[in-house]
TIRO-818457 format. One record per residue (C-alpha): x, y, z. Coordinates in pm, whole numbers, padded with zeros to 5 digits, always signed. Example, Ala and Ser with C-alpha at 12.3 -4.5 7.8 and 13.67 -1.06 7.14 Angstrom:
// TIRO-818457
+01230-00450+00780
+01367-00106+00714
***
This chain:
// TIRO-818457
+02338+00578-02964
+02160+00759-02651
+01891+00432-02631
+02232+00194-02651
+02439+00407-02326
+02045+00434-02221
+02038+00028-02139
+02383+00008-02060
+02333+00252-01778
+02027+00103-01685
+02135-00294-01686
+02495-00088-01456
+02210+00005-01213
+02069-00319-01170
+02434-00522-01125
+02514-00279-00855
+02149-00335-00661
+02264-00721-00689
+02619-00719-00628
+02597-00485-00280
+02598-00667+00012
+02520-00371+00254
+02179-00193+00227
+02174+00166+00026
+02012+00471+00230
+01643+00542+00062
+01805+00921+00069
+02134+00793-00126
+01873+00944-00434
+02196+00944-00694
+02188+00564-00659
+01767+00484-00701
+01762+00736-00981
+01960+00537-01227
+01636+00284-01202
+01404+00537-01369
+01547+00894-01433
+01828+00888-01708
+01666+00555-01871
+01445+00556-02146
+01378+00163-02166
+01064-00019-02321
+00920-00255-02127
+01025-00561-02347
+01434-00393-02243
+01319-00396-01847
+01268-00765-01880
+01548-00871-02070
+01846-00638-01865
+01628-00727-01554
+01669-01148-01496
+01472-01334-01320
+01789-01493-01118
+01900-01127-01042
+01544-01034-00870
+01555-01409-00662
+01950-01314-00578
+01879-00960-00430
+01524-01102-00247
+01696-01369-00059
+02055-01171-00012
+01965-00804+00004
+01598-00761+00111
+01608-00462+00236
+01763-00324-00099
+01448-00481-00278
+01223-00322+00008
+01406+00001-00096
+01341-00048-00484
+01009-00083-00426
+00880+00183-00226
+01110+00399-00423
+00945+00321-00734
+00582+00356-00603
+00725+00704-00440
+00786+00823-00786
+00467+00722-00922
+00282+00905-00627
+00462+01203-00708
+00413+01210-01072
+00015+01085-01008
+00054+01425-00787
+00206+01654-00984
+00004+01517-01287
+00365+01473-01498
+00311+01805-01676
+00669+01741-01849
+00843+01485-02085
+01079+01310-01838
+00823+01336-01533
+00598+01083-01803
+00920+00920-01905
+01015+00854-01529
+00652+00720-01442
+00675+00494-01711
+01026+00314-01609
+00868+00271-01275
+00544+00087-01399
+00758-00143-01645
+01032-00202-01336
+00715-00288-01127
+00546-00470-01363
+00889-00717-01376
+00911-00716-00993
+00606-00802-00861
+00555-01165-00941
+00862-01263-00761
+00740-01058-00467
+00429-01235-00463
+00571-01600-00555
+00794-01598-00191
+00493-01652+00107
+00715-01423+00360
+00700-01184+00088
+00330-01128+00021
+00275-00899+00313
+00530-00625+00255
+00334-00437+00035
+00051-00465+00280
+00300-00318+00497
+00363+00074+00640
+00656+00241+00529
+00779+00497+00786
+00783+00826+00715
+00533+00777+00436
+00221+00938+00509
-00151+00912+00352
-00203+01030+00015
-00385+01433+00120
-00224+01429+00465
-00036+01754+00576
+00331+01755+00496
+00405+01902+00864
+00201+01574+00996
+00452+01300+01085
+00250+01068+01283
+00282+00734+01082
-00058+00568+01261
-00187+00756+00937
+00034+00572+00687
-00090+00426+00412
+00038+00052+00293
+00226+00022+00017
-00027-00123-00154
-00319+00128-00161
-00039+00432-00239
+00053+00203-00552
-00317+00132-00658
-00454+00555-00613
-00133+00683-00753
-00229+00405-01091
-00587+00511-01064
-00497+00881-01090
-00253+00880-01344
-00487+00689-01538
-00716+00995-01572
-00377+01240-01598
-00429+01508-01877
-00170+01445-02188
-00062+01136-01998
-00393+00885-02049
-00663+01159-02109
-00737+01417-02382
-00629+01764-02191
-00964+02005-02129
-00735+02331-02109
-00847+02574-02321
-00612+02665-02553
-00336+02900-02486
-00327+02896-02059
-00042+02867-01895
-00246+02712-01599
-00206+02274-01622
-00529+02127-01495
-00508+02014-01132
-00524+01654-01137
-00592+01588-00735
-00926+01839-00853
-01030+01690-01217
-01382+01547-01216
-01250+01208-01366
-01625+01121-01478
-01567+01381-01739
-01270+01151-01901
-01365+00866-01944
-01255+00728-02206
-01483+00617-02459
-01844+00700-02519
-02115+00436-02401
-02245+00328-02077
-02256+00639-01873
-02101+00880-02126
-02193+01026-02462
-01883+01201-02632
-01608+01010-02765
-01272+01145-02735
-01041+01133-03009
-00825+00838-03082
-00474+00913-02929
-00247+00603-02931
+00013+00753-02738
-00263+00781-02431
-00362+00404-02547
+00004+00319-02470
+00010+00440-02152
-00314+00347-02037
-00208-00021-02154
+00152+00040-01972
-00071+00100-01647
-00340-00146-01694
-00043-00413-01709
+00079-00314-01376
-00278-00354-01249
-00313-00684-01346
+00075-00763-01214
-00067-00637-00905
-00448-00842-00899
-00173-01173-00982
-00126-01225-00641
-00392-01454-00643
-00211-01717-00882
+00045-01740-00669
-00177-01921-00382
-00351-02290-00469
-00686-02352-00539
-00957-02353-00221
-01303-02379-00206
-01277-02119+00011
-01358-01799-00193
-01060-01562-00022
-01111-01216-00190
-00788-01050-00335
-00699-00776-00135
-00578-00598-00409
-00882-00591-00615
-01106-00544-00290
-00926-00238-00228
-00926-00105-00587
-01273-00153-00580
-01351+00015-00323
-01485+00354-00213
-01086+00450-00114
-01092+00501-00498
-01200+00792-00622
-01208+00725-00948
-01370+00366-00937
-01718+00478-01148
-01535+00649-01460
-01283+00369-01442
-01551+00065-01482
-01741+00271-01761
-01388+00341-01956
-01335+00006-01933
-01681-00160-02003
-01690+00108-02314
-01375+00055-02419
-01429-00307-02480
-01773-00276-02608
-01724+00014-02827
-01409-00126-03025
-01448-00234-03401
-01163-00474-03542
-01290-00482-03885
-01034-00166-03974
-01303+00031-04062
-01387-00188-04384
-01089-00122-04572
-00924-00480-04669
-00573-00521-04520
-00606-00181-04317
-00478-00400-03991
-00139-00489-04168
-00082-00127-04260
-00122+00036-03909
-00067-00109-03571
-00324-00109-03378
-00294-00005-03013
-00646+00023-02906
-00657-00349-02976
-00422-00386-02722
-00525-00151-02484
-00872-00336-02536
-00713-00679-02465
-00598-00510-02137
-00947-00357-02065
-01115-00713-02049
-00860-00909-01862
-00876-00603-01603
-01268-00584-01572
-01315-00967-01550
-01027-00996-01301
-01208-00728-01056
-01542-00841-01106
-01493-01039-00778
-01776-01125-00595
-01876-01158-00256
-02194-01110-00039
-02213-00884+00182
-02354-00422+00263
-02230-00213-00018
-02062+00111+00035
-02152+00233-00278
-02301+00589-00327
-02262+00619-00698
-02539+00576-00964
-02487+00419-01308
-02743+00709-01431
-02626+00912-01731
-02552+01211-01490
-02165+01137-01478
-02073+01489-01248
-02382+01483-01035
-02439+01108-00938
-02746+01046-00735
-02729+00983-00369
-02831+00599-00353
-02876+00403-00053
-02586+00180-00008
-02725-00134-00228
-02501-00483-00316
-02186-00582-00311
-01919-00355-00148
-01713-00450-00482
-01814-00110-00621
-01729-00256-00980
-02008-00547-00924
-02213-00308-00802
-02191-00059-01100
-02241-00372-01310
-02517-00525-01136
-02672-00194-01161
-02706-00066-01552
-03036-00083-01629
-03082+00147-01927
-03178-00056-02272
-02987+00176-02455
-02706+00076-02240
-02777-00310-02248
-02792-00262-02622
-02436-00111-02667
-02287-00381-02441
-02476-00668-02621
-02396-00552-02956
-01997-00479-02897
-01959-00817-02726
-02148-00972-03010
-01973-00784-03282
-01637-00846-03108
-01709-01271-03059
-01815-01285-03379
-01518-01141-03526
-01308-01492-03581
-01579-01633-03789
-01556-01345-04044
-01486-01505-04391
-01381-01236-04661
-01292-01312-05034
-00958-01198-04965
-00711-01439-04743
-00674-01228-04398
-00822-00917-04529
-01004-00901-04249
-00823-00895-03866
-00907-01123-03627
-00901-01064-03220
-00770-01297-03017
-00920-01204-02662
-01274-01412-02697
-01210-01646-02412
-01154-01312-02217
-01525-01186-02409
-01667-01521-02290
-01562-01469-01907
-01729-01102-01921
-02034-01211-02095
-02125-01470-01864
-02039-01222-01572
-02209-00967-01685
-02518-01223-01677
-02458-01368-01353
-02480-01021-01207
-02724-00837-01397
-03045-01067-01470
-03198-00764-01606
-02905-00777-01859
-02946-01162-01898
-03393-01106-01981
-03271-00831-02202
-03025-01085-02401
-03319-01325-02430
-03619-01125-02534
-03542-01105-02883
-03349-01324-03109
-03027-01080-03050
-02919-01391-02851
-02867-01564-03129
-02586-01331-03228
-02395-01431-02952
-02482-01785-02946
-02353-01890-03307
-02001-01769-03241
-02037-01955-02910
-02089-02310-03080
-01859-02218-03345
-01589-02223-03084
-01713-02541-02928
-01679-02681-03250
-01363-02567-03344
-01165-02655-02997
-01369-02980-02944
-01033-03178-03059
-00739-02930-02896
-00651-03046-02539
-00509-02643-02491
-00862-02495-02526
-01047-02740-02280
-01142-02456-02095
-01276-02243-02400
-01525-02544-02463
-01592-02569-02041
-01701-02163-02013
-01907-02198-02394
-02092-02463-02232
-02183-02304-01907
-02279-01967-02093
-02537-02223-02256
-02665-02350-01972
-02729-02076-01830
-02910-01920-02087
-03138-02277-02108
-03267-02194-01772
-03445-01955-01936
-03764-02019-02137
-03676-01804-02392
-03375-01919-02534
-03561-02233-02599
-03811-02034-02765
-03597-01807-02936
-03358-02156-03094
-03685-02186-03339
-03562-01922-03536
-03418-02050-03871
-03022-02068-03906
-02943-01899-04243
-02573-01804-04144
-02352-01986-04313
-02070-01977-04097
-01794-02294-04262
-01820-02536-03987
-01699-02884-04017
-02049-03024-03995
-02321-03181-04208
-02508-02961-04375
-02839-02907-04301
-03164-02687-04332
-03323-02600-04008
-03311-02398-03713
-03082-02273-03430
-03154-02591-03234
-03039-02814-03496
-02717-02666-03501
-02682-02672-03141
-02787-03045-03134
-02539-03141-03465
-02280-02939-03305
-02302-03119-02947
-02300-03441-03126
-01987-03359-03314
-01822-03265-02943
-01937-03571-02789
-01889-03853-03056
-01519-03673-03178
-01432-03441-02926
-01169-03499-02714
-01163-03710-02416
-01074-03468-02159
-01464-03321-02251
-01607-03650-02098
-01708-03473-01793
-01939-03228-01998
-02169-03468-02135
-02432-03429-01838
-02411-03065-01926
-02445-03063-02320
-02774-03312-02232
-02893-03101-01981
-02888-02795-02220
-03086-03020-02490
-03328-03159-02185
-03385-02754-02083
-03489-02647-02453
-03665-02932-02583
-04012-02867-02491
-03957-02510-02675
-03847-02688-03005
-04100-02674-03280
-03930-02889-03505
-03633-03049-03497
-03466-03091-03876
-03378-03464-04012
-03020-03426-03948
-03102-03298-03576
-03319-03581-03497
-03079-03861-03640
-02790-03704-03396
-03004-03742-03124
-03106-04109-03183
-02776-04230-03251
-02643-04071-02906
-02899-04291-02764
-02808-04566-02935
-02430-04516-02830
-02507-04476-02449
-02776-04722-02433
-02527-04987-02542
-02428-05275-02282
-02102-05217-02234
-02155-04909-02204
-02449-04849-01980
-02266-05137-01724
-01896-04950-01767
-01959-04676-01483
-02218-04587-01251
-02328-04273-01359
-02336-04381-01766
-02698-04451-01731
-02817-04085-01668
-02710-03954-02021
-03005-04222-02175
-03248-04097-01926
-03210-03750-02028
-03219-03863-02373
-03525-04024-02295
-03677-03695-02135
-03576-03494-02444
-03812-03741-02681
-04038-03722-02354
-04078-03338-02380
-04083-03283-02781
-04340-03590-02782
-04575-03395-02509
-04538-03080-02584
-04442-03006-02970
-04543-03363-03146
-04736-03146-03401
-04451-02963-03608
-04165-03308-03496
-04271-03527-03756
-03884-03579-03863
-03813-03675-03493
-04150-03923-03476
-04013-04099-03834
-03644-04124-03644
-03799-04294-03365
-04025-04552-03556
-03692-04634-03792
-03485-04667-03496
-03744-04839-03217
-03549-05135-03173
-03314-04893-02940
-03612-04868-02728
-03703-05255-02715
-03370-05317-02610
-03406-05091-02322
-03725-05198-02239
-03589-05591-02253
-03228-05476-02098
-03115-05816-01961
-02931-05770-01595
-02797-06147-01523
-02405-06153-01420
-02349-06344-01724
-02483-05990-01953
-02252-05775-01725
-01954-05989-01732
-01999-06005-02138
-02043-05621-02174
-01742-05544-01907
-01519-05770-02135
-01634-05630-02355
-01547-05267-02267
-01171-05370-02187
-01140-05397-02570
-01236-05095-02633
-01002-04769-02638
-01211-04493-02579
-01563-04419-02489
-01560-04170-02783
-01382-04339-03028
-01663-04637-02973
-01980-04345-02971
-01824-04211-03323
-01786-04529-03482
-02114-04625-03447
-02260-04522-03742
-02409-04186-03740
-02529-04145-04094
-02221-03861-04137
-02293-03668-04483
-02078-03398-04626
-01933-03147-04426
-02044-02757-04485
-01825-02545-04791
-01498-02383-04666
-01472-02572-04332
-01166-02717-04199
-01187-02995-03944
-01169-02931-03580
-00763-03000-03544
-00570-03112-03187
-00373-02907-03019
+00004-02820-03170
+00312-03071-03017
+00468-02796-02752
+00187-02602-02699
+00153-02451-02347
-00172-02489-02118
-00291-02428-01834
-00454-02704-01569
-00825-02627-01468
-00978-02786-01121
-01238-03010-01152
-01595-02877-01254
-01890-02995-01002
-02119-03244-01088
-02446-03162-01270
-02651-03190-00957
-02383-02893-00751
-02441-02693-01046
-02798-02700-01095
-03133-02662-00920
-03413-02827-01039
-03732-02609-01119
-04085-02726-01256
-04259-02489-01522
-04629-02421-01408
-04889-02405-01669
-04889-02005-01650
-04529-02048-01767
-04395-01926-01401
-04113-02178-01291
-04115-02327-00941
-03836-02434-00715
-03780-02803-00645
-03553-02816-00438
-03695-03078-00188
-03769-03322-00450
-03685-03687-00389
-03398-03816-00592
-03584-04042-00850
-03788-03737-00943
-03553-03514-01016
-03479-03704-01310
-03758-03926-01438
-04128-03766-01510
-04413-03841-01301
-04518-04069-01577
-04371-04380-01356
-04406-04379-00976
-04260-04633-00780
-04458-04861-00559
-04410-04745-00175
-04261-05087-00059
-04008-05065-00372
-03847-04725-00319
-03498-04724-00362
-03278-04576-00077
-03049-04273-00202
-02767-04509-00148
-02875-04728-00399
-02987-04466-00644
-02722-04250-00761
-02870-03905-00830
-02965-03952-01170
-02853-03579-01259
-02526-03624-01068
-02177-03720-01187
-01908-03691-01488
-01946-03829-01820
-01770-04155-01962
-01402-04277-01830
-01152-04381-02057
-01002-04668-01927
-00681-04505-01859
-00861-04323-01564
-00870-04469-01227
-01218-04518-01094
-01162-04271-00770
-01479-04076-00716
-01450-03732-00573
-01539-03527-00281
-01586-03189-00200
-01180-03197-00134
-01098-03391-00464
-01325-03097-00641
-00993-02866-00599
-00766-03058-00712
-00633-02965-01094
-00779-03245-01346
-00447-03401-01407
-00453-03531-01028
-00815-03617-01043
-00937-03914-01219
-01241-03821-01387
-01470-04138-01475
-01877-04141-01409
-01904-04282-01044
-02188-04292-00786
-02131-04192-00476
-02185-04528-00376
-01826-04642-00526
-01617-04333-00432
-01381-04547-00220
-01383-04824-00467
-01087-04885-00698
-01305-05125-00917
-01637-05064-01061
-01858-05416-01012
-02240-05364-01173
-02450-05601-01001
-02797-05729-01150
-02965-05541-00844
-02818-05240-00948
-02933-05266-01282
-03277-05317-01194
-03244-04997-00953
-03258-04792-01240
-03397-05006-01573
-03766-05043-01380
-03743-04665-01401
-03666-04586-01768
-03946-04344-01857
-04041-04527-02158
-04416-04517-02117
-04493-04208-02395
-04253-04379-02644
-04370-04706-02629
-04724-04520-02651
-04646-04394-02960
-04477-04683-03099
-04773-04902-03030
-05049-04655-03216
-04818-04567-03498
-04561-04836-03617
-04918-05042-03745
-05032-04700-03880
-04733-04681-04132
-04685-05026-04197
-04995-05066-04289
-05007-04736-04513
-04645-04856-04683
-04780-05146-04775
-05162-05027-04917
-04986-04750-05123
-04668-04952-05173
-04487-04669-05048
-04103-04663-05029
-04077-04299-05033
-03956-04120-04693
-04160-03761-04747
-04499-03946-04794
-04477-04104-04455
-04331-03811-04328
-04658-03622-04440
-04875-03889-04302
-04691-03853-03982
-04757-03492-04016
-05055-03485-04013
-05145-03710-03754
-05217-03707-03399
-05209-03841-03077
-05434-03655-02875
-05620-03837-02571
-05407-04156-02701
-05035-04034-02470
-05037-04065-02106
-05106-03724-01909
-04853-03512-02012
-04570-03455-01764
-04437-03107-01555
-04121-02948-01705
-03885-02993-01551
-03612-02724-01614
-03231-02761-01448
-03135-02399-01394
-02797-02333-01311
-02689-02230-00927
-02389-02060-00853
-02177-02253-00588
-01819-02254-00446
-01686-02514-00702
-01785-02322-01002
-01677-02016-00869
-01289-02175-00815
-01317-02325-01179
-01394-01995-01345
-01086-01799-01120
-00838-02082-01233
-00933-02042-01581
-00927-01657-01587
-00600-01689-01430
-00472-01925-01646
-00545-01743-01988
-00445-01398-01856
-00094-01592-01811
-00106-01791-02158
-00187-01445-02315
+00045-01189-02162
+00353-01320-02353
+00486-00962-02446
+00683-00923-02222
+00594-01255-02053
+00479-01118-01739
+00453-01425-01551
+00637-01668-01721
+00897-01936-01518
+00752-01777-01148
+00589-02013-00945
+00229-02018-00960
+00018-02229-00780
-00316-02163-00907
-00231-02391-01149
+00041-02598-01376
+00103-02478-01693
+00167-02784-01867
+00357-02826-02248
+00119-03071-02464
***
């Protein structure tokens, strides 16, 4: 009965802030205490007594009563964050104020003339230490930075959010303005060794606070996309050296994440008997620490160490980013360290594709997009994290569930983005030589995927997998085609030997995109057959010895190449092909019904499914074209990789094997960069190209179709037979047709002395051949690492955005404001 008068006195409150038309004194304290001191409301009953249309009302009628609220609220918490809330209704108090907070804050943030008042100096309210006796306000602190220590503190606040160190039986209560918070963090790991004992009471709070956090970081989904990389003052200043606890807070949160099990300690249903709130407070953890991990250039103010000497950190010259979190993170260094981290993010990505004899015995997370943004982070910022992920096949732990996911999102529209940040975790890792190297390893998993079944290596489920996303994924992947080639063109001269299955995926891709109507439909389609052609290029060179599967695919399928070779380019070709195209629907649909030798799909799979009528997503910008996103680099023979940045544009793409006369060099403008652009249009996209401008714009305003720079400002695509013979007299063809010309005799000549009709004794023969001194000199690698640039940077902050909002549906945080970041959109 007390919760029941509880709400009704609390929703009284609210009515009365909305209904008065005159502002209420910030000293009429009877009044602002009905918000927070005689409540005890969840945060789910804040939202619901607390509408939407209420908050709007009292901001546009009775601003200074919402200016009041406010700073009222964060008052409270900077007294109870001072007094370290030693009793029940000081904790009880703090509490209303985060959830009232936590409902308030979007609709400060979603009003422009709104946004600075919390940046603001409230008279009167001095800085957080300053005398009491001191009233001169040049020393006040905003509203802002009072809100953000007071959150900080109370998130190390003994029997709030941390296990009390009080010995037993003194009256004393720990002095939380004087706690060493490096000796509470929160879970053992980076930076700490003991583990305190579960408390889900503490978990609830710290999850209470960590939700007002992220309310607060949100202001940055409330302005549109830029190229411009504005940092968000909130996180700069929680990041900063203003903040105290900033060290123990990054290592409770990194550890937090990395330490948690779901499995429910191995007893079967355990997660239906018990709720779990560290999987919550978990969920929180990530979205915080990928949210804050902002970066930007620039002196560091740091003076912390990541050393294992939590109370007496090193003096370090100022090093990195000022962001002290990216600087923490950049830092680690310790293998024990990099081993925790890569084995809880493994453990933790890995969890969805647990398969148990007992229906949902087993739980299953749902926070691995979140585990995907910190993963690639943490390898953006640490490279001596990154060498550590790749110098032993522990990589591979995190790069099955990683293609699992492509493969089971290829066909939802909703999880776009989860398919977008797989695929640039991937190519990143293939700038590195040994993730190529470390593919070799055989697959043994058996993980039910909807996809033939095959016996091979890592690499052949990569390749099988990024067929299945091109030739059935949805359309709205189009634009990663250049990327899921340029992964395969970065690891093929690594693979030792592709399986049967792998090697038929790869021809029939070829055949698909080397097809007329195809190859004449846009003006970019040609690039995916010339990396194509380097892939065969680069196994052919450098690992013909154990590819004897991939040599047989070739000879079966060499008419592909002849019609290459013979490509005809007369207007009468391209008109037949372009009429061609206008009967077709999609450029997928026509790539998957080519036939691609499907077999049987793997034991307990399900097929990849589209997204649910009435699901909600969120728009992403445009990603940058494969060119922005990578820089080319050529592999010297001591394995060192050099720049090429000044390269010409034909080289970039083909190998040295072909060299254009001097008097025939194309211009740029007629070439366009053969590792630029956006895969296949559908013909219901316009044929707009896009600019730097166009590269912010969300993909439902951007047509995305595989256009030259040469057409941007064309509505029309028109192949001409000069443009065709731009690129055709540069096919690198040479080593293939090498190798078709010694070998196809070879084996038709040994079929028909031994009358042989049987696949694995022409495989052996092929095995055991060679063509040494018979290929032309072997080309340079040529490796496309990826760069970090503005355009990738806005892509990954929309998409962070976006699934922190798609995911914080309890209480819906966010939900019906007006973001601009970007549209959430109902399928």
């Amino acid at each position: 009965m007390g919760n029941v008068d509880s709400k009704l006195n609390f929703r009284k409150a609210v009515i009365q802030l909305t209904t008065k038309t005159q502002p209420v004194e910030a000293t009429d304290h009877a009044f602002w205490d009905q918000f927070w001191a005689d409540t005890a409301t969840t945060v789910q009953d804040v939202f619901a007594l607390v509408p939407a249309a209420e908050i709007r009302a009292v901001r546009e009628e009775s601003p200074s009563n919402l200016a009041t609220l406010c700073y009222k609220a964060v008052e409270k918490l900077v007294q109870g964050a001072d007094s370290g809330c030693p009793s029940e209704k000081e904790r009880q108090i703090v509490l209303n104020c985060i959830r009232l907070l936590t409902r308030i804050l979007p609709y400060i943030f979603e009003d422009a003339d709104w946004r600075g008042f919390f940046w603001s100096t409230v008279p009167g309210a001095g800085r957080a230490g300053q005398d009491e006796g001191d009233d001169d306000d040049d020393g006040a602190r905003p509203l802002a930075e009072s809100l953000l220590l007071a959150v900080s503190d109370l998130l190390f606040c003994p029997d709030f959010t941390v296990q009390s160190h009080k010995r037993t039986g003194s009256d004393t209560a720990e002095d939380i303005q004087s706690i060493d918070s490096c000796e509470y963090i929160w879970e053992a790991g980076v930076g700490f060794a003991q583990s305190p004992p579960l408390n889900y009471t503490h978990d609830l709070n710290r999850t209470e606070l960590l939700k007002l956090l992220l309310t607060c970081f949100s202001e940055a989904m409330y302005l549109p996309p830029s190229a411009d990389n504005i940092l968000n003052p909130w996180v700069t200043f929680f990041c900063a050296t203003d903040n105290r606890h900033a060290l123990p807070l990054f290592t409770s949160l990194l550890n937090v994440v990395c330490a948690y099990d779901a499995v429910g300690y191995g007893i079967p249903y355990n997660h239906l008997m018990f709720s779990d709130y560290r999987e919550v407070l978990v969920e929180h953890a990530v979205q915080v620490l990928i949210v804050t991990l902002e970066h930007e250039a620039g002196p560091a103010a740091a003076q912390h160490s990541l050393d294992h000497s939590a109370s007496a950190m090193e003096d370090l010259e100022p090093v990195g980013p000022d962001n002290l979190f990216v600087n923490y993170l950049s830092r680690i260094h310790r293998e024990e360290d990099f081993s925790f981290i890569l084995k809880g993010l493994a453990r933790l990505m890995t969890n969805p594709l647990i398969q148990t004899y007992l229906p949902n015995s087993a739980k299953k997370i749902r926070f691995h997009q979140e585990l995907l943004v910190l993963f690639w982070k943490l390898c953006d910022f640490n490279k001596k994290f990154l060498f550590f992920v790749l110098k032993s096949s522990d990589v591979l732990d995190v790069l099955v569930p990683i293609l699992f996911y492509l493969n089971d999102a290829r066909a939802d529209q909703s999880r776009v983005g989860l398919v977008h940040i797989g695929v640039f975790i991937l190519l990143l890792l293939s700038g590195e030589r040994n993730f190529g190297v470390r593919l070799n390893k055989p697959y043994s998993v058996r993980v039910p995927m909807d996809i033939p079944v095959f016996t091979g290596t890592h690499a052949d489920l990569l390749i099988v997998i990024f067929h299945k996303i091109i030739t059935s994924g949805h359309q709205r992947l189009q634009p990663l085609f250049d990327c899921l080639l340029t992964i395969v063109v970065n690891v093929s001269p690594y693979l030792k030997s592709l399986s049967m299955v792998a090697a038929n995926k790869l021809l029939h891709l070829l055949e698909a995109f080397s097809t007329n109507w195809f190859l004449f439909s846009a003006s970019q389609n040609h690039h995916l057959v010339f990396f194509l052609l380097e892939v065969f290029n680069n196994l052919i060179q450098y690992q013909f010895d154990g590819n004897c599967n991939l040599v047989y695919a070739i000879i079966r399928k060499r008419n592909i190449f002849h019609q290459l070779a013979n490509l005809s380019s007369d207007p009468a070709t391209i008109h037949k092909a372009l009429q061609m195209k206008k009967r077709k629907k999609t450029t997928t649909a026509i790539i998957s019904r080519i036939n691609s030798q499907e077999t049987i799909s793997m034991e307990g799979s399900r097929p990849a499914i589209p997204a649910e009528p009435g699901t909600l997503k969120a728009s992403l910008v445009a990603i940058p074209a494969i060119d922005k996103l990578t820089e080319k680099a050529q592999v010297s023979e001591d394995g060192t990789m050099v720049c090429l940045q000044h390269m010409t544009i034909d080289q970039n793409v083909h190998s040295p094997q072909h060299t254009p006369s001097p008097q025939h060099t194309p211009s740029p403008q007629s070439l366009a960069a053969d590792t630029s652009g956006i895969a296949g249009a559908s013909d219901t996209e316009s044929n707009s190209g896009r600019d730097n401008e166009e590269a912010f714009q969300p993909e439902s305003e951007l047509a995305r179709s595989r256009l030259s720079s040469v057409s941007s400002s064309a509505v029309y695509w028109n192949p001409t037979p000069d443009w065709v013979l731009s690129w055709k007299s540069k096919l690198p063809l040479q080593t293939i047709m090498r190798l078709l010309q010694v070998l196809v005799p070879q084996v038709e000549k040994i079929c028909i002395d031994k009358g042989l009709t049987d696949e694995s004794e022409i495989l052996k023969f092929l095995q055991h051949g060679t063509l040494v001194g018979l290929l032309p000199v072997p080309h340079p690698i040529l490796i496309r690492k990826y760069q970090a640039n503005a355009g990738t940077a806005m892509w990954f902050r929309t998409y962070m955005w976006g699934v922190i909002y798609l995911r914080n549906v309890d209480p819906p945080i966010w939900y019906d404001t007006d973001v601009r970041l970007f549209e959430i959109q109902r399928i």
